[in-house]
N, C-alpha and C positions, 0 to 999 in steps of 0.2 A: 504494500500500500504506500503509497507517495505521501511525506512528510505533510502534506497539504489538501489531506486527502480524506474524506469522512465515505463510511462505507455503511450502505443501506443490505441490511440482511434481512433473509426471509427463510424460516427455517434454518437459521444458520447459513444460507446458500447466497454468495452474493447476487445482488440485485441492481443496486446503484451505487453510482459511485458520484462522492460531492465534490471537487476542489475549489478552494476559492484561491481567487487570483487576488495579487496588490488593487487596491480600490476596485474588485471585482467581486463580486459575491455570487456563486451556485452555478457556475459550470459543470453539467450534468452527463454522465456517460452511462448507457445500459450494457450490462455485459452480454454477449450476444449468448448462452444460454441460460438469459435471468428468469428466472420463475415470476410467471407473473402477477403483478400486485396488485393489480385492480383490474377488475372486469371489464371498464371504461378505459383501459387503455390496449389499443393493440399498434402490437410492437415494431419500431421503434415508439416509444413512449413523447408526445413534443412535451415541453417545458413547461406549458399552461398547466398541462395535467397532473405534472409533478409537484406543482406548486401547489396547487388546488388539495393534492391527494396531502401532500405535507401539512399546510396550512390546518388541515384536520386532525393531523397528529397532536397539534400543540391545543395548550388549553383557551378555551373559549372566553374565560373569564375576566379579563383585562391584567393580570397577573404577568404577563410578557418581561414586565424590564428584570427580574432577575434573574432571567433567563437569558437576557441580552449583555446583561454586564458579566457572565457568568462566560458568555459567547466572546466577548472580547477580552476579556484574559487572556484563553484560550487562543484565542487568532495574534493576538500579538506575542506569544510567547513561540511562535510559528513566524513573526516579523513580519505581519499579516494586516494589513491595514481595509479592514471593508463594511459596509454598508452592512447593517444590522436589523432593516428591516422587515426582509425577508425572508420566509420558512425556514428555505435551504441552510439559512445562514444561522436562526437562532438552534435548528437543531444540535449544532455546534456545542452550545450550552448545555447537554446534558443525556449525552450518549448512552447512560445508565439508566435513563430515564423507563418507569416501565409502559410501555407504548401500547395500543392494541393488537392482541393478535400473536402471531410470530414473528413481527416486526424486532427486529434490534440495528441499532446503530454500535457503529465502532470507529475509533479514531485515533492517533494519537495520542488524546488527549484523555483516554483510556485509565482509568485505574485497574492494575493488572490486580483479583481480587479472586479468590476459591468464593464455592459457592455454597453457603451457610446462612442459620438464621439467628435471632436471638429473640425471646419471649419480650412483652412488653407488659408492665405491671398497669394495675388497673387505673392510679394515674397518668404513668407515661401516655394511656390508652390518649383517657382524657386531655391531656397535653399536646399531643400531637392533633385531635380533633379540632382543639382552639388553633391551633397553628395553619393549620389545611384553612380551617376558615376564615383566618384573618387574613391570609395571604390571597384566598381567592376573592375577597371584600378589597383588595387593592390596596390596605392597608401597610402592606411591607415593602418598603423602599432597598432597594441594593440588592448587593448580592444575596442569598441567601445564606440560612447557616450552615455552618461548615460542618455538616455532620456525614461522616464516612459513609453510615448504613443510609442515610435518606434518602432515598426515589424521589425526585421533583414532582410528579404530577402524573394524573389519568386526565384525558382530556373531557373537560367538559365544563357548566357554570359552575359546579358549588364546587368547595373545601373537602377532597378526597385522600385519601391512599392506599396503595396496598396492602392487606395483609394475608397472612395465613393462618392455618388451627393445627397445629401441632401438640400434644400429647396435651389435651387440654387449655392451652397457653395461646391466648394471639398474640403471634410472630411476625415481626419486619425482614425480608432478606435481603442479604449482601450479597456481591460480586455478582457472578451468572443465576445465581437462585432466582427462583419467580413464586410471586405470590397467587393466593386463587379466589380471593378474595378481596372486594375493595370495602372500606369503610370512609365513612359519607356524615359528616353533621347537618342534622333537622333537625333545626331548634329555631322558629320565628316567629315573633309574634304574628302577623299575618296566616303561620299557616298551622295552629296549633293540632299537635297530635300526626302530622305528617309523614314520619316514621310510620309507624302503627298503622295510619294508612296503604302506606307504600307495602307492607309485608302484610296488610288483610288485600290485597287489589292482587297483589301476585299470584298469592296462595288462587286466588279465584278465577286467575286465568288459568290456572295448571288445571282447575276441577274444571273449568270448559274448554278442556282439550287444546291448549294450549301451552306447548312447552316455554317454562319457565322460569327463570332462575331462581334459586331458594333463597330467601330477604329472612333478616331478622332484625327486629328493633331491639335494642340494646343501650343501658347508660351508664357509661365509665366518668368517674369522680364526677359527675353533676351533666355531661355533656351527653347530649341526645343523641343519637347518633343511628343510622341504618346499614345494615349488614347483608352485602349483595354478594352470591358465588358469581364469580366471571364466569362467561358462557366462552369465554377461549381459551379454557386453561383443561386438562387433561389430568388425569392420575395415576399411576401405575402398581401393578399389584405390592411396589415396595414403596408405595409414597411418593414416588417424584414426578414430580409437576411438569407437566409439556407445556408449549404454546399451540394455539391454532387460529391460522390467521384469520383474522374478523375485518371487514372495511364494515363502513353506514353506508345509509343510501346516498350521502350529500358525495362521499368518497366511490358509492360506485360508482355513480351517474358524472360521477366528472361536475362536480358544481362545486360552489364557495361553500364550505363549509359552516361561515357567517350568516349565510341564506336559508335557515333550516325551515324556515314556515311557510304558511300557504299565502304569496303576496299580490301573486297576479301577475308577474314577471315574465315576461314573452321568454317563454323554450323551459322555465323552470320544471326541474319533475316533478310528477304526481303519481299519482297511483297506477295510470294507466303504465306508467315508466317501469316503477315496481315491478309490476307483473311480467313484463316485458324481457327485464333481466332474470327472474325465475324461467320466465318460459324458455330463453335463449340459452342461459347459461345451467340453470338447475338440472342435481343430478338425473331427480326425477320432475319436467317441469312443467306436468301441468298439476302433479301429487302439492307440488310447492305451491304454487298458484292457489287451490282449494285451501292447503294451510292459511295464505294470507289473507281470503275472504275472511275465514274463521277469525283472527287474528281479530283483524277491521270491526267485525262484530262485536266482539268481546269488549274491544275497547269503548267500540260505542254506549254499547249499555254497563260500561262502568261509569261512566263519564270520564276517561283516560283522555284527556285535553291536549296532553304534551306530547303526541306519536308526532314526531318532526321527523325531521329527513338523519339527526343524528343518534335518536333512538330508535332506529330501527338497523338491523343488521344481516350481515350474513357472513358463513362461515365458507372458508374453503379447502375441499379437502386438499391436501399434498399430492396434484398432479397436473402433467401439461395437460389435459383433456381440457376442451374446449366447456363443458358439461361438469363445473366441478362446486358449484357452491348451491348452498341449501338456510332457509332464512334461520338466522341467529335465537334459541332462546330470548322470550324477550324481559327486557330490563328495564328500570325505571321506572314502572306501570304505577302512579296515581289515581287519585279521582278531584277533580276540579268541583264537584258535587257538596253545594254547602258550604263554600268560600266566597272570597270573593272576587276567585279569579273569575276570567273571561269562561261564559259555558261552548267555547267553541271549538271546535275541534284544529288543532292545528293546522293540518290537510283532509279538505273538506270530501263528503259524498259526495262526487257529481256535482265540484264545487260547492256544496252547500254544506257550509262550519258551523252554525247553529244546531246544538245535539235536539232543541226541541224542534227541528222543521225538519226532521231527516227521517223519512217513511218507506212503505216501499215506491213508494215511485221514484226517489234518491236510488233506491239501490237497484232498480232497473236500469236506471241511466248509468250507475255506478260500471252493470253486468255490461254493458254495451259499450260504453269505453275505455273498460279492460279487457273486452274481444273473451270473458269466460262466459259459461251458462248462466242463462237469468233463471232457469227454475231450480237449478241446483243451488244461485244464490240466495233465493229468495227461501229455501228449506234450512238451509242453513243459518240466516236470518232469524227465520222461526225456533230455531231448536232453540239456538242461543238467546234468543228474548226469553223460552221458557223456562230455562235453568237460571238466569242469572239472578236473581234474586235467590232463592236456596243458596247457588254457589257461594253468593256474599256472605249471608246469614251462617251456611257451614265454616268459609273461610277465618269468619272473626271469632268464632269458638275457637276453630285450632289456633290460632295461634295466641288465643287468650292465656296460654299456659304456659308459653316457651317467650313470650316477650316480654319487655320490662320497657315501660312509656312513665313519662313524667307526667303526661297530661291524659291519666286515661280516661277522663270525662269527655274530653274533645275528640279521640278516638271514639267511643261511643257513641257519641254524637253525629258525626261524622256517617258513620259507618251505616247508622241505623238510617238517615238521608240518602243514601246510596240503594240500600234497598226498597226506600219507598218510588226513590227516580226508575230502578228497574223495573217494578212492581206497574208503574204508568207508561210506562215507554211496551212492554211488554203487552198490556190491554191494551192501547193502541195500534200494535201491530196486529195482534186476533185480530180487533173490531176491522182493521181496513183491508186486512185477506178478507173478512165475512163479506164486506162490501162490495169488493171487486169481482169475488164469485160470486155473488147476486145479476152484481150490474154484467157480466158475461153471462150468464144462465139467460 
């Protein structure tokens, strides 16, 4: 690898290769048997895309500068003088960084490190949660702290990191180690009980047939916090942790990763897109396709507001086949139900974001311009309107025994609003199948 040279791996297998020039930042070279990293790019890979795929790597939350001062150390201590505004150039900043997927960078600037972990006491827990969140609040100025074992960042808005569950203990890891777990502070006034939410919404998509990562709400020394297994992490019968690589949709589709919602943007994706890359790229892709109607469903009648183009995912297995990715467990799953956020849907039915105006004749328009069956979506529709209230109701028993909420009045609360929205949304769709098979009869 060239002294000036940052290198983008995938499975370990090089992929890209970065150097930055004197006042020249991300001169890009793909290796000509690089596996490849997004589905949206065929190969050779142009620049945009790279950028675009990067730009998503890093985090979304205005948190950048210590990552950029972090980056020019590094490039000057190379006699490197460049432009630090750029993807290419802040990855620079933090090669150790745990990235999605089976994404790793290497460089130089490399700490050569065995790969171990260490347990974290129930304040450190806490400690580190306030730390994630201040820095993701843009609070922390400079470098960051100089701590050996720290991962800078999972990408996205809030205050995250890594961990794992070993012999009882959550663990940080060093050097090559990966963690399979990420921890996440919810704690705000605006959205009390949101933890607790987040791990009764999960739970409830798994009991409506949707795969889902296992959440647990959890409070170390005073701090709230939610407990998500990574949907790209693996385990082997002796405990060790894989990667598997995961892009979002904003990274498959080749878009700004900035752009995650439904804006009205000439060329931006939507759902028809989604489908599009199941259908083209998925192992099995119209099995995939069905999954994602299901998916859509579910979320609708949670009131799951936040399915953006960066919460959604896909996995891909480890091969050149043109046919190799399958949609990601999914993650982050809320209900916006009884706040006071916005009740609309990120990416809307058939255009329409309003969860109270979304019927079936949304989801007919939905079937037709994602080119899938309208009778298979519209049964599918149906199933899921009739479960999901039960689902709800089941979901917040279990997990009333394994969580620990600082506010469990507002989960309750919450929770029990969620099942009356299913409960109305659900007789409204009976009552307008009743109508339509009238008005056809």
């Amino acid at each position: 690898m060239r002294q000036d040279a940052l290198e983008i791996r995938i499975h370990d297998r090089p992929a890209l290769t970065l150097s930055v020039e004197t006042e020249r930042a991300g001169h890009i070279e793909a290796h000509e048997d690089w596996p490849r990293v997004s589905v949206a790019w065929q190969a050779p890979p142009s620049r945009l895309y790279i950028e675009l795929w990067l730009d998503a790597c890093l985090p979304e939350n205005g948190s950048r500068e210590p990552f950029a001062a972090r980056a020019a150390s590094q490039l000057l201590s190379l006699g490197i003088e460049g432009p630090l505004g750029e993807p290419s150039t802040l990855t620079w900043a933090s090669p150790d960084a745990e990235y999605p997927g089976a994404v790793s960078f290497h460089s130089v600037c490399d700490t050569a490190r065995g790969a171990d972990y260490s347990a974290l006491s129930e304040g450190e827990m806490g400690e580190r949660l306030h730390e994630a969140w201040r820095i993701a609040n843009n609070a922390h100025k400079g470098p960051p702290r100089q701590r050996v074992e720290r991962r800078t960042s999972l990408s996205g808005m809030r205050g995250k990191f890594g961990v794992t569950l070993r012999n009882g203990r959550w663990c940080i890891a060093h050097g090559r180690a990966l963690t399979d777990w990420i921890a996440k502070r919810e704690d705000s006034e605006r959205l009390r009980g949101e933890a607790g939410i987040e791990s009764i919404s999960q739970e409830a998509m798994a009991l409506l047939g949707v795969p889902s990562a296992a959440t647990r709400a959890r409070v170390f020394a005073g701090e709230q916090c939610v407990l998500s297994a990574r949907a790209d992490r693996t385990r082997d019968a002796a405990g060790t942790i894989g990667a598997i690589h995961q892009e979002d949709f904003a990274q498959a589709s080749a878009w700004p990763g900035s752009e995650k919602y439904d804006a009205g943007t000439p060329g931006e994706p939507r759902w028809p897109a989604a489908y599009a890359l199941l259908r083209d790229h998925g192992i099995d892709g119209e099995g995939e396709c069905t999954k994602l109607t299901r998916m859509l469903a579910v979320a609708w009648m949670l009131g799951h507001c936040d399915l953006h183009r960066r919460n959604l995912g896909f996995t891909h297995l480890d091969t050149d086949s043109r046919r190799r990715i399958r949609l990601a467990p999914m993650y982050d799953v809320s209900s916006a139900i009884d706040t006071r956020l916005d009740q609309r849907l990120a990416i809307g039915i058939a255009r329409q974001q309003a969860l109270a105006k979304i019927g079936i004749r949304q989801w007919l328009a939905h079937a037709r311009e994602c080119e899938i069956d309208p009778g298979a979506t519209l049964d599918t529709v149906r199933e899921v309107a009739r479960g999901a209230a039960p689902a709800i109701a089941a979901a917040r028993e279990a997990v009333r025994e394994r969580d620990e909420n600082r506010y469990q009045g507002a989960v309750d609360r919450r929770a029990e609003a969620m099942i009356r929205y299913a409960q109305t949304r659900s007789r409204l769709i009976e009552e307008e199948s009743e109508y339509r098979l009238d008005s056809a009869s």
